[in-house]
N, C-alpha and C positions, 0 to 999 in steps of 0.2 A: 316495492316498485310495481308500476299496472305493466299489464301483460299488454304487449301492442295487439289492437286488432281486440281487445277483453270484451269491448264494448259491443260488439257485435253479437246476433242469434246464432247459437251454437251450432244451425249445420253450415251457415257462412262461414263461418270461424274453419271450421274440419274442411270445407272449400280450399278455403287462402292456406290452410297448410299443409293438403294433400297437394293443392299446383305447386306450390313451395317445396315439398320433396318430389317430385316430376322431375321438377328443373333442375334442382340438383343433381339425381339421377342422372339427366341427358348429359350435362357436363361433367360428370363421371366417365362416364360410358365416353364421351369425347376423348377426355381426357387420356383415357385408356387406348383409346385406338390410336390416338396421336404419338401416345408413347412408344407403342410397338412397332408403330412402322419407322422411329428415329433413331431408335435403338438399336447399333449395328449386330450384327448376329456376329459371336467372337469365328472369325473366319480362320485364320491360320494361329494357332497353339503352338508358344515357343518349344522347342526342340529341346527334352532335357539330353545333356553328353553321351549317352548312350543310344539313346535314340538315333541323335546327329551319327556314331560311327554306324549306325545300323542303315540309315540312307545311303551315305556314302557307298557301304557295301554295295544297296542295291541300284545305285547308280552304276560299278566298276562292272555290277554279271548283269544286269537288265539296259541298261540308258539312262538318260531322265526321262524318255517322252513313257514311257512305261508305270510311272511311280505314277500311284492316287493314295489319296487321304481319305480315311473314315470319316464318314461324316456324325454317322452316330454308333454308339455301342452297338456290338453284334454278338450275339449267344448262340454259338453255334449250338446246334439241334440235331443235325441228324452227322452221320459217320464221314467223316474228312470235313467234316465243316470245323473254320476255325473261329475263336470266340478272339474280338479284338475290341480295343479301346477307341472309346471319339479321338479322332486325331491321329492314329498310328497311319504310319507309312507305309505301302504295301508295294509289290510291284507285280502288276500283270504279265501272269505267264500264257492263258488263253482264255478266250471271251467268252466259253462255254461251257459248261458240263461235260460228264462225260455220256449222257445223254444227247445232248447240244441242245442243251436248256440255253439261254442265251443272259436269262435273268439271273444265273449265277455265276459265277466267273473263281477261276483257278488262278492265287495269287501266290507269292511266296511274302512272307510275314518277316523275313530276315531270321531264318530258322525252318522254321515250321510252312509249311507250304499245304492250302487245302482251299476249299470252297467259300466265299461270301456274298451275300444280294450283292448283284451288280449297281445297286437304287441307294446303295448306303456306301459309294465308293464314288469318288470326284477326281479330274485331274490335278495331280499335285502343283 
């Protein structure tokens, strides 16, 4: 079989198929951006049973208007800081440090109560 385009001088030829992967490329890259902004970000993670009586809880000693959700994993670092999962439930006890840092915030974990970014915590 001839190769489309054979018949041409060879840096023609490397022409039509250097634009030819361009354009591919561009519609890659389109493609890609298109995809990520339709693609919904998983926003609320079903509640396995233990979890759900662990809201509850902090719903009866905090409110609801108190509870937020992790948004991303957090590895606590330094001392009282707690290490929590994307998605757990938390509920704010004060909006600062005990510095009055204001970017860290003292939650109770349904247990364990200590320090997380305030920046990686949403209202539930």
């Amino acid at each position: 079989p001839q190769v489309p385009h054979g018949h041409m001088p060879l840096p023609s030829f490397w022409k039509v198929v250097e634009d030819s992967l361009q354009h591919s490329g561009a519609q890659l890259r389109a493609f890609c951006q298109a995809f990520d902004t339709v693609t919904p970000s998983p926003d609320t993670q079903p509640l396995t049973p233990a979890e759900e009586r662990k809201v509850l809880s902090l719903v009866s000693k905090h409110g609801p208007d108190k509870l937020y959700q992790v948004t991303s994993n957090i590895s606590g670092s330094r001392d009282l800081d707690l290490t929590l999962l994307r998605g757990q439930i938390v509920a704010l006890l004060q909006g600062a440090d005990t510095k009055g840092n204001t970017s860290r915030w003292l939650v109770d974990a349904g247990g364990p109560r200590g320090f997380v970014p305030a920046a990686k915590l949403r209202p539930y």
